[in-house]
NUZA-44633 format. One record per residue (C-alpha): residue number from 1; residue in three letters; x, y, z. Coordinates in Angstrom, 2 decimals, decimal comma, m for minus. Example, Ala and Ser with C-alpha at 12.3 -4.5 7.8 and 13.67 -1.06 7.14 Angstrom:
BEGIN
num->1 residuo->ala x->12,30 y->m4,50 z->7,80 $
num->2 residuo->ser x->13,67 y->m1,06 z->7,14 $
//
This chain:
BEGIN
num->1 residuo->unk x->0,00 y->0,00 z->0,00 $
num->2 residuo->unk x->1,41 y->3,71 z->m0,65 $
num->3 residuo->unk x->1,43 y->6,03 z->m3,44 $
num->4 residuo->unk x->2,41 y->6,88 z->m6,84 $
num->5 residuo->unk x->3,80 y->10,49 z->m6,77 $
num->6 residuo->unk x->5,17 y->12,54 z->m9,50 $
num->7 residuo->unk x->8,57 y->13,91 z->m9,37 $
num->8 residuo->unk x->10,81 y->15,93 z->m11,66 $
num->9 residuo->unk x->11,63 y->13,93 z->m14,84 $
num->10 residuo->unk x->14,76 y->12,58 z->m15,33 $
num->11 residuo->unk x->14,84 y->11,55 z->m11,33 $
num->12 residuo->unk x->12,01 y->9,00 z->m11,24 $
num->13 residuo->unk x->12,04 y->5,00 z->m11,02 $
num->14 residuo->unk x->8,93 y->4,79 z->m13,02 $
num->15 residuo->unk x->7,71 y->5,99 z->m16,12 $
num->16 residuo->unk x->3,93 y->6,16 z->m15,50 $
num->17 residuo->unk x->1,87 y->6,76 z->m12,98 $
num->18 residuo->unk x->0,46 y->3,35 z->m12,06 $
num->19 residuo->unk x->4,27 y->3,02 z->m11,09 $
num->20 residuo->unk x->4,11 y->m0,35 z->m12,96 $
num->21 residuo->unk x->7,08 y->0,04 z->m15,83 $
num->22 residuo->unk x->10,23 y->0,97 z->m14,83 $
num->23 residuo->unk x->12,35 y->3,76 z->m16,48 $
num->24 residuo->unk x->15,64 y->3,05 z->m18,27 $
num->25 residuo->unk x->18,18 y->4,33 z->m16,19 $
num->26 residuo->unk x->16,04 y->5,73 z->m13,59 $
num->27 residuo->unk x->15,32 y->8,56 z->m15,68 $
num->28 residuo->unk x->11,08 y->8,43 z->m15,34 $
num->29 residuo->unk x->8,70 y->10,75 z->m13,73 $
num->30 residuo->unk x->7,29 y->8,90 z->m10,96 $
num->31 residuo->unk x->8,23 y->7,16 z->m7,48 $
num->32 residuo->unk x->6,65 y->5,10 z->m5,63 $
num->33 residuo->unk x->6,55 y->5,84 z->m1,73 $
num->34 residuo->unk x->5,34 y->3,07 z->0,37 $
num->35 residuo->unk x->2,72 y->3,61 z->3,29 $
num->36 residuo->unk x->4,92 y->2,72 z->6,26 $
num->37 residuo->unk x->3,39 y->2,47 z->9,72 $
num->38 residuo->unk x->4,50 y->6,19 z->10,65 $
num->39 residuo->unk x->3,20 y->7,87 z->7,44 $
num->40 residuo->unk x->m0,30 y->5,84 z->8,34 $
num->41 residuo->unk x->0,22 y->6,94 z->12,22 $
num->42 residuo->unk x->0,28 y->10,40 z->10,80 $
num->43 residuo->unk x->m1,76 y->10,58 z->8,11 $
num->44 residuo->unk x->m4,65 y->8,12 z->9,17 $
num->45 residuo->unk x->m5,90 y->7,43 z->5,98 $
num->46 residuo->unk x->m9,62 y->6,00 z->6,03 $
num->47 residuo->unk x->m11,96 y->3,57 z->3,98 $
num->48 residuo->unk x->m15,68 y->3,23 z->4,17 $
num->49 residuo->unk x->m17,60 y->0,36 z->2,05 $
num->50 residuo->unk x->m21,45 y->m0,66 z->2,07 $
num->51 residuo->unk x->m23,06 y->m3,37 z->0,74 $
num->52 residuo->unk x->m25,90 y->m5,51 z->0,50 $
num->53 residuo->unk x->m26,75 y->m9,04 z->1,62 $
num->54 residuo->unk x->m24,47 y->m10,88 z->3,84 $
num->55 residuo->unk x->m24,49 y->m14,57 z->4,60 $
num->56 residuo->unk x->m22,71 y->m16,67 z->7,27 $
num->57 residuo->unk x->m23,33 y->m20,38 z->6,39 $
num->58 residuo->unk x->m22,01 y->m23,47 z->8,87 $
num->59 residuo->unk x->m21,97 y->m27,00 z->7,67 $
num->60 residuo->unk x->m25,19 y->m28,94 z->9,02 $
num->61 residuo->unk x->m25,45 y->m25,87 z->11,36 $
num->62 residuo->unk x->m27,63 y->m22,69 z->11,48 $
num->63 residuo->unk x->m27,56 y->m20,05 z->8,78 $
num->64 residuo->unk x->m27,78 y->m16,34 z->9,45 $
num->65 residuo->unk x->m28,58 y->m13,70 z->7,36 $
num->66 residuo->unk x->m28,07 y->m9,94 z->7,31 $
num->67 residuo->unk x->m29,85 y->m7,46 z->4,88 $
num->68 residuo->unk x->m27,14 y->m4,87 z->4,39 $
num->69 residuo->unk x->m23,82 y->m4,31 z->5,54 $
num->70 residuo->unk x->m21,26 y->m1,61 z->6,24 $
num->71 residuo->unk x->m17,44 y->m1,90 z->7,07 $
num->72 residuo->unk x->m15,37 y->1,44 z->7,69 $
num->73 residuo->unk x->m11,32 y->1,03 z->8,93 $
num->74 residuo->unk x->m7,95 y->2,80 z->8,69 $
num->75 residuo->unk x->m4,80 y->1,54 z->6,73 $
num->76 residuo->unk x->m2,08 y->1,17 z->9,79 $
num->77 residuo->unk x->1,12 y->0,07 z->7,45 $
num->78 residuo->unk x->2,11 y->m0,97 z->4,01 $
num->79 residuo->unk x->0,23 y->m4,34 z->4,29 $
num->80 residuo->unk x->m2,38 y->m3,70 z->7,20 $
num->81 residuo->unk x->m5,52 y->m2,18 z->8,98 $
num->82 residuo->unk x->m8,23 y->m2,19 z->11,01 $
num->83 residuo->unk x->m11,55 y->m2,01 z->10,55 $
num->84 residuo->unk x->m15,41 y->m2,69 z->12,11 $
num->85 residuo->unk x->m18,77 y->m3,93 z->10,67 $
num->86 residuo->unk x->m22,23 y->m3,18 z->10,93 $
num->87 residuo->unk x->m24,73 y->m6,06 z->9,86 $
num->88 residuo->unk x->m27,99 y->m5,19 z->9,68 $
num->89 residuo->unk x->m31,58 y->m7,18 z->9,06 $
num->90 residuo->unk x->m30,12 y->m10,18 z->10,33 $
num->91 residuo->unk x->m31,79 y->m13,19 z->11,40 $
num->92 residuo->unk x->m31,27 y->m16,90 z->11,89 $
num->93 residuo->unk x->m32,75 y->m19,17 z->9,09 $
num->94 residuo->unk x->m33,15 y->m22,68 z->10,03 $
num->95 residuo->unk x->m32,25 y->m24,96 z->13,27 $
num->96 residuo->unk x->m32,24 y->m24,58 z->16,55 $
num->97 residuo->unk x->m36,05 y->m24,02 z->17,03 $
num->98 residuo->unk x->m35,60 y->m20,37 z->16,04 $
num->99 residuo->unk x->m35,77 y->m20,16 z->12,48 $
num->100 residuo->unk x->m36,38 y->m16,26 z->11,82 $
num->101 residuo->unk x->m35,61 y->m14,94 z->15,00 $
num->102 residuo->unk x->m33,42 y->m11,60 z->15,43 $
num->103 residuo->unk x->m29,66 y->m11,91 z->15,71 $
num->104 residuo->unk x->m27,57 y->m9,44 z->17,34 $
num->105 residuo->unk x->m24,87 y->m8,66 z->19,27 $
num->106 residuo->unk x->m25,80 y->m5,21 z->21,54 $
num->107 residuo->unk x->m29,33 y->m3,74 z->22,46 $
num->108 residuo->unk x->m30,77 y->m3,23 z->18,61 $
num->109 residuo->unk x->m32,84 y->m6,28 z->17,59 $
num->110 residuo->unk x->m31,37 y->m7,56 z->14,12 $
num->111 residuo->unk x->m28,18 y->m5,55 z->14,00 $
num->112 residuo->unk x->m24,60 y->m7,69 z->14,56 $
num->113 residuo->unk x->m21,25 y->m5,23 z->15,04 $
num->114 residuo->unk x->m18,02 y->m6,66 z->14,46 $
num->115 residuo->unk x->m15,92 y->m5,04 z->17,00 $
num->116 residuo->unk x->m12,23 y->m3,92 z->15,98 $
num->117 residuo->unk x->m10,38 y->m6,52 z->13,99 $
num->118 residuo->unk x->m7,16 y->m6,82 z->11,85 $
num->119 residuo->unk x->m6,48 y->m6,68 z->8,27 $
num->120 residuo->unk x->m3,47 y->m7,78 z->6,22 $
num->121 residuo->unk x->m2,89 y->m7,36 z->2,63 $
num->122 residuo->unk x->m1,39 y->m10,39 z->0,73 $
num->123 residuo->unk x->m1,46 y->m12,39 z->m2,55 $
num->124 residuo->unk x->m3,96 y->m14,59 z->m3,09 $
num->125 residuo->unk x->m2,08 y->m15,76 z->m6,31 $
num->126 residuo->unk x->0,91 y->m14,29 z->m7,88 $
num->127 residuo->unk x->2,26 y->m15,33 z->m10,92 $
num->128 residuo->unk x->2,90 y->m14,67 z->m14,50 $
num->129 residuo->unk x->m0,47 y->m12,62 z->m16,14 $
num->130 residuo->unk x->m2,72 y->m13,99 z->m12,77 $
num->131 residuo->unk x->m2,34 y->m11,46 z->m10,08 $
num->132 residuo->unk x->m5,07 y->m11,24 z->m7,32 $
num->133 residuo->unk x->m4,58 y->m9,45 z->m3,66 $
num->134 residuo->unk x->m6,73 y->m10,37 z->m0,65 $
num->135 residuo->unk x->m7,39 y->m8,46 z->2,53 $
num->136 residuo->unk x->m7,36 y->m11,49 z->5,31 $
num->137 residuo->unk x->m9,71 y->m10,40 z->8,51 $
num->138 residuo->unk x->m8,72 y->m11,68 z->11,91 $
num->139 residuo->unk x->m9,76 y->m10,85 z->15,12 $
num->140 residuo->unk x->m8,27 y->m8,05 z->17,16 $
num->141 residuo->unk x->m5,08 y->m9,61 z->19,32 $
num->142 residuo->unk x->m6,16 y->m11,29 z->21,78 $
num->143 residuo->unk x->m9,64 y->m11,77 z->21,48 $
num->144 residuo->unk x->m10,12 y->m15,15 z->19,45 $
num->145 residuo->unk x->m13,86 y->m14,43 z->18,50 $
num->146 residuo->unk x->m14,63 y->m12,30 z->14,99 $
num->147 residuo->unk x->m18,22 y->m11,53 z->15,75 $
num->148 residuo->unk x->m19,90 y->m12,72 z->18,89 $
num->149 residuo->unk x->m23,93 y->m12,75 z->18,60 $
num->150 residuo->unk x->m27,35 y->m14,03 z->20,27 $
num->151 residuo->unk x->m30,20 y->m14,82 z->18,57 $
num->152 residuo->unk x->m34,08 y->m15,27 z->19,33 $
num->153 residuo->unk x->m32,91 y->m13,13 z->22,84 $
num->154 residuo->unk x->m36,24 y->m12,52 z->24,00 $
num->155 residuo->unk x->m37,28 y->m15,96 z->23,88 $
num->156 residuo->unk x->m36,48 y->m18,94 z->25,83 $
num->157 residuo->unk x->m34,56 y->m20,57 z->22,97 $
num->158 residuo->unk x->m31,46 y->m17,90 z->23,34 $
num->159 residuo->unk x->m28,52 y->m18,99 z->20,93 $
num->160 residuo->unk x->m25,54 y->m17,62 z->21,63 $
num->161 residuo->unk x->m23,27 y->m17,66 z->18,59 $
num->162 residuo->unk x->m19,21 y->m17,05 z->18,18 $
num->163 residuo->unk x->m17,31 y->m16,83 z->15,15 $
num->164 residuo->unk x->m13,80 y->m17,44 z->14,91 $
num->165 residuo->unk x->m11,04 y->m17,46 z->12,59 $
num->166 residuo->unk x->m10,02 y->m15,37 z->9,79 $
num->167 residuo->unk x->m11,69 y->m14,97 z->6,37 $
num->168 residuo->unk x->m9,94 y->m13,36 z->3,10 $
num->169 residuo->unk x->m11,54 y->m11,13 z->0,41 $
num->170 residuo->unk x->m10,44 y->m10,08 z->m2,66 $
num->171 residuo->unk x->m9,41 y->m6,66 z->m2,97 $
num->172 residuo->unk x->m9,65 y->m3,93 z->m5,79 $
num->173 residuo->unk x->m8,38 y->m2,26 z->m7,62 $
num->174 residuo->unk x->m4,58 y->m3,08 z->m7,95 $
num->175 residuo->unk x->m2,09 y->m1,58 z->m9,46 $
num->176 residuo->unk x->m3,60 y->2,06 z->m9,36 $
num->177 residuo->unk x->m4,10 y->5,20 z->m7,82 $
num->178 residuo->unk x->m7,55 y->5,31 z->m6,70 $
num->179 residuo->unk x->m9,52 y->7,00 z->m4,01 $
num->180 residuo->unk x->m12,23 y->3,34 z->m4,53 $
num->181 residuo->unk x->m12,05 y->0,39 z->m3,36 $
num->182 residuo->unk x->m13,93 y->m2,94 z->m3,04 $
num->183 residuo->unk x->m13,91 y->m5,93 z->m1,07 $
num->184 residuo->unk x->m15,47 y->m9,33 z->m2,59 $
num->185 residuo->unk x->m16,21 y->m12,01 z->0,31 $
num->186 residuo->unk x->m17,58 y->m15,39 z->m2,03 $
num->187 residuo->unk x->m18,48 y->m19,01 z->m0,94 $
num->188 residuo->unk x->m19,10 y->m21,77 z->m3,42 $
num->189 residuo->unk x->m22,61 y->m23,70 z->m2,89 $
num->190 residuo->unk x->m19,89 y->m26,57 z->m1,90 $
num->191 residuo->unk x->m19,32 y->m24,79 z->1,32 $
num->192 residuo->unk x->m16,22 y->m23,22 z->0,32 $
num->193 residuo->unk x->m14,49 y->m20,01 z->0,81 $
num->194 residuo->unk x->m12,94 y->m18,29 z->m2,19 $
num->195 residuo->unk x->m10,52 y->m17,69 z->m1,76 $
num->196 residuo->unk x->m9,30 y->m20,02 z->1,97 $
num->197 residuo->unk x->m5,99 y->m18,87 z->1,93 $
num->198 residuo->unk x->m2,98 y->m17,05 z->0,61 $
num->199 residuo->unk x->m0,60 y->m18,36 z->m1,62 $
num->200 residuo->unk x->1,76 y->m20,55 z->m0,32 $
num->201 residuo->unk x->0,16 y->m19,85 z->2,87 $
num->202 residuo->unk x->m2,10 y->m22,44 z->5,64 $
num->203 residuo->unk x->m5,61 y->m22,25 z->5,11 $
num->204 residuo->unk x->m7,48 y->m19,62 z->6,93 $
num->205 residuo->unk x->m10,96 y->m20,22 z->7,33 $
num->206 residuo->unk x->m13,90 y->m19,84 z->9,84 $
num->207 residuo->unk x->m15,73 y->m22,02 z->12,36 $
num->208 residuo->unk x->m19,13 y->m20,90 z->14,06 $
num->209 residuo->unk x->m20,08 y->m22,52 z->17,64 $
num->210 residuo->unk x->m23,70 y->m22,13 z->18,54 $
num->211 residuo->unk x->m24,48 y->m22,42 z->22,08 $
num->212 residuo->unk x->m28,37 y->m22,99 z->23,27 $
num->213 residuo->unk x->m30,58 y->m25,25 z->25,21 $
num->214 residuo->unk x->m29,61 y->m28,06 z->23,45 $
num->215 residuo->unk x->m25,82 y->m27,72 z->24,24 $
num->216 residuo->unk x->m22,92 y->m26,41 z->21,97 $
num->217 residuo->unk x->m22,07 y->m27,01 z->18,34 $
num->218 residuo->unk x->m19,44 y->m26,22 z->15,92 $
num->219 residuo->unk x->m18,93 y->m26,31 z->12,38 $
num->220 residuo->unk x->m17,24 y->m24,84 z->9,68 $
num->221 residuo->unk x->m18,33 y->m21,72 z->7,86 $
num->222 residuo->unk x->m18,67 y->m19,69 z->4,74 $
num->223 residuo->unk x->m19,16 y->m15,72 z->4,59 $
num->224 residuo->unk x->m20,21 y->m13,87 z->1,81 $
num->225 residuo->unk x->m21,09 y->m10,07 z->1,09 $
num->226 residuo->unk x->m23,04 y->m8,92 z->m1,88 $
num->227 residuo->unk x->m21,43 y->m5,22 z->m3,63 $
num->228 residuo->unk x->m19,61 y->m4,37 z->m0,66 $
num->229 residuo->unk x->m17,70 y->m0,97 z->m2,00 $
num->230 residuo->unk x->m17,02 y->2,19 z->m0,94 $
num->231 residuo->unk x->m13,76 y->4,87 z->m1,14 $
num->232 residuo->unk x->m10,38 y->5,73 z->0,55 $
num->233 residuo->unk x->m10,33 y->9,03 z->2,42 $
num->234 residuo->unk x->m7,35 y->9,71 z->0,13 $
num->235 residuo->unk x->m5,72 y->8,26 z->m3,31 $
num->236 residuo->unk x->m4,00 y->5,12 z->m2,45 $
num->237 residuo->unk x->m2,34 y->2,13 z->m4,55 $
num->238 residuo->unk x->m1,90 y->m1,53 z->m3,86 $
num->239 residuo->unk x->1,13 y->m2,22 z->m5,69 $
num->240 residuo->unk x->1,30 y->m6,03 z->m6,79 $
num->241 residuo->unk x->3,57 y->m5,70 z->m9,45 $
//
């Protein structure tokens, strides 16, 4: 993450200003100046994205369900940040004995926050003409839970629900200076995250326990966002090349 600045020609490592091809001799127009953590300590520089539908799926498990979502957070280094989420509509689809009941995580029925979490920016493939970055969300050090939730609360079938792990979205654009940005959670109908890890990487996934009358139960799960988008408070590039 950083910028591609102009500077006077003839002293530049790049030639345009994607900072992508390199000038002969050093002799371009641009330079690329990476955001380190004490420019971003500085500078602060913001994102804010909204979307629509979000889904959390677990394997022979409950499925919840949020209408819309929105995710703001701060770039805190070249390859991380921290952000929070705000689902709302959501509600708990099947199981448990409280199919349609709210979910949430505070005092507004149907509304889930995820408190402060971590980002970092890596590849999620990188090689010759097939270049993709992910952002990979983890929660805040040390809490181990993502979201924490309870559904049907004013009933006498309270679930209490935990996510934890780490889940990775592709990120765009790349490669250019750009105040917009998007963020593209997917899951396959197999019950598969797309992507589940970096390259070269473990795989980094998530697992959902329900707690409730009936005891606890864990499973793995899926997360997806419909058109989650938004803009940088300033121009920012993620250089992959």
């Amino acid at each position: 993450m950083g910028r591609c600045v102009k500077v006077i020609t003839g002293t530049g490592t790049y030639e345009g200003a994607k900072c992508i091809t390199l000038a002969a001799g050093n002799q371009g127009k641009y330079n690329f100046e990476t955001l380190t953590t004490e420019k971003a300590a500085a500078e602060k520089p913001t994102f804010a994205l909204s979307g629509g539908v979000a889904t959390l799926k677990t394997k022979e498990l409950q499925t919840i369900t949020c209408t819309s979502t929105t995710m703001t957070g701060e770039y805190t280094g070249p390859k991380s940040s921290t952000e929070k989420a705000v689902f709302n509509g959501c509600t708990e689809e099947a199981g448990g004995g409280v199919s349609g009941q709210s979910c949430q995580s505070g005092a507004t029925s149907e509304q889930i926050e995820m408190p402060l979490a971590e980002g970092e920016i890596g590849f999620i493939k990188n090689q010759a003409g097939k270049v993709s970055v992910g952002l990979d969300l983890r929660p805040h050090s040390p809490s181990t839970a993502l979201i924490t939730a309870v559904c049907a609360p004013r009933t006498t079938k309270t679930e209490t629900v935990v996510v934890e792990g780490s889940v990775i979205a592709q990120i765009k654009p790349i490669d250019a200076m750009t105040s917009s940005v998007s963020l593209t959670y997917k899951a396959l109908k197999s019950g598969h995250q797309v992507p589940e890890q970096f390259e070269g990487a473990p795989t980094d996934t998530l697992t959902t326990t329900f707690t409730g009358l009936s005891g606890g139960f864990s499973g793995p799960s899926t997360f997806a966002i419909a058109g989650l988008s938004g803009t940088n408070s300033t121009p920012l590039e993620i250089k992959a090349k």
